[in-house]
C-alpha beads as a LAMMPS data file, in Angstrom:
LAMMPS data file: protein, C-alpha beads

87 atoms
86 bonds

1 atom types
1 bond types

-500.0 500.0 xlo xhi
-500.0 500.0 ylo yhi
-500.0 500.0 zlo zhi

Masses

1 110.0

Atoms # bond

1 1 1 63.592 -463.631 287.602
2 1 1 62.188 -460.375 288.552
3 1 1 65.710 -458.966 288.632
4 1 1 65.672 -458.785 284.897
5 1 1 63.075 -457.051 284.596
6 1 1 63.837 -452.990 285.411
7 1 1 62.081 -451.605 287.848
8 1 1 59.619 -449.107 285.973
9 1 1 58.675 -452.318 283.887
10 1 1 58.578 -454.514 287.036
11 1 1 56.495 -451.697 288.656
12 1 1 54.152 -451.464 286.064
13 1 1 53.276 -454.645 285.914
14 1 1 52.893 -455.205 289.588
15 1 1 50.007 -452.589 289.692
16 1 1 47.981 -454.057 286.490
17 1 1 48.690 -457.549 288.059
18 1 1 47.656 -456.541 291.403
19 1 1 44.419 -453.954 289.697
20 1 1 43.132 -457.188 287.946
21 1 1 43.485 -459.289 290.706
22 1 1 41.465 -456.924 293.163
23 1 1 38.888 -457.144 290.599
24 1 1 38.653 -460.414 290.142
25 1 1 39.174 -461.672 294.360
26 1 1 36.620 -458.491 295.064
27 1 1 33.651 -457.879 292.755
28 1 1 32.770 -454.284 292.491
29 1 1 29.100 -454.798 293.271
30 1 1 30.136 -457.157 296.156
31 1 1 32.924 -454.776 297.156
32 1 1 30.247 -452.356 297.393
33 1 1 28.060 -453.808 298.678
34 1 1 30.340 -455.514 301.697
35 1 1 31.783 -452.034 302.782
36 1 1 28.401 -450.529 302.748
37 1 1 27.359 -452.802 305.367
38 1 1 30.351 -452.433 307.079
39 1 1 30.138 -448.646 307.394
40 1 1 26.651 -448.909 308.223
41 1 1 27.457 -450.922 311.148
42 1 1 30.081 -448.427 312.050
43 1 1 28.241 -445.399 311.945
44 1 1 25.259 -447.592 313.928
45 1 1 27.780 -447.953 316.582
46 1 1 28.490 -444.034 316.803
47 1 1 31.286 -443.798 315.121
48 1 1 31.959 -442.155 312.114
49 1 1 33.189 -444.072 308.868
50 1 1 35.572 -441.328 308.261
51 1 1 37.397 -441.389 311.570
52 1 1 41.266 -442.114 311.255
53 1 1 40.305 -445.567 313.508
54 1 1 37.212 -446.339 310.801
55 1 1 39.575 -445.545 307.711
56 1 1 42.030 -447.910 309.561
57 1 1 40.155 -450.760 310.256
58 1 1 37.075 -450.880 307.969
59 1 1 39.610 -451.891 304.965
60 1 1 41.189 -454.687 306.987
61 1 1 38.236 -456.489 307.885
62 1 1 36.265 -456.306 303.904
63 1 1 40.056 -457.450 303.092
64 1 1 39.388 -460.304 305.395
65 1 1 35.940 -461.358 303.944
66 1 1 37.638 -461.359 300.067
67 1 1 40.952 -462.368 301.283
68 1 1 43.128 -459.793 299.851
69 1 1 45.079 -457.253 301.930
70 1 1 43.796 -453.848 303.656
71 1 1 45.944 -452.164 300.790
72 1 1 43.728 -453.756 298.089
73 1 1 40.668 -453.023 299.448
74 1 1 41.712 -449.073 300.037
75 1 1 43.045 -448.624 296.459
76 1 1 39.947 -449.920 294.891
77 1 1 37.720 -447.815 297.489
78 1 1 39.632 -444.749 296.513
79 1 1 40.078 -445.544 292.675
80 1 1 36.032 -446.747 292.431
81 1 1 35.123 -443.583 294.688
82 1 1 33.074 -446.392 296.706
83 1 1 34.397 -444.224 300.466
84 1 1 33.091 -441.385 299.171
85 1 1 29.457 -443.092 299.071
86 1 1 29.493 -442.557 303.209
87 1 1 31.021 -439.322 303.535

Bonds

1 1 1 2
2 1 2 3
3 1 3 4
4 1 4 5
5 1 5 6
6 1 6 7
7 1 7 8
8 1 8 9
9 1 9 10
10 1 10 11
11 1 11 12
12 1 12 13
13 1 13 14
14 1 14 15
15 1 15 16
16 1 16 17
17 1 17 18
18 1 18 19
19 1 19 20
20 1 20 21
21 1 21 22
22 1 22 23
23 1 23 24
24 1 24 25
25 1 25 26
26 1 26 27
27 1 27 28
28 1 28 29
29 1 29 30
30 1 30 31
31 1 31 32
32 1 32 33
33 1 33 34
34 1 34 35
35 1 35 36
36 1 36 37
37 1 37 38
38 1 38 39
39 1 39 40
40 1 40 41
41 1 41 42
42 1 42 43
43 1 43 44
44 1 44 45
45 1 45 46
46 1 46 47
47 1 47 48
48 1 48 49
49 1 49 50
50 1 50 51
51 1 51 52
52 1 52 53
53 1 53 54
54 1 54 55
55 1 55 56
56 1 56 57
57 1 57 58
58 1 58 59
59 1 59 60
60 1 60 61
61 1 61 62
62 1 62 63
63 1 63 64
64 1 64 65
65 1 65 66
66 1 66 67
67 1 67 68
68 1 68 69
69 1 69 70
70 1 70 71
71 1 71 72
72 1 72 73
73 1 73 74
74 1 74 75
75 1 75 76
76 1 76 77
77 1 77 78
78 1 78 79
79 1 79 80
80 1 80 81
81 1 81 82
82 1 82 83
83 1 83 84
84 1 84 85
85 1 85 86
86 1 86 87
């Protein structure tokens, strides 16, 4: 089915399909909330949240408590400016 689609339609609608669905799985306020702890806990245990291991891993594991990927959690991090909150 997706073959008929082209693929700049087909792409489009893969981000607003996968935007609304990292809204809806992930909360902003919880989102928020759930990395700030996180990166709390990080930066408790000497390291920094902006390390390349931190920037790594921290995604993967609040992508584990909503059950969406790493990828989902890092777009909406970046796009809600949420990372920037520890720098």
């Amino acid at each position: 089915m997706q073959n008929a689609i082209p693929e700049r339609e087909y792409g489009y609608l893969e981000f607003h399909a996968n935007s609304f669905a990292g809204l809806v799985l992930a909360p902003p306020a919880e989102l928020r909330a759930r990395f700030l702890e996180i990166a709390a806990r990080v930066k408790a245990s000497g390291v920094s949240p902006n390390s390349e291991a931190a920037i790594e891993l921290i995604p993967e594991y609040v992508g584990n408590i909503f059950n969406v990927s790493a990828d989902v959690i890092r777009k909406r991090l970046d796009k809600d400016a949420i990372w920037k909150e520890v720098m």
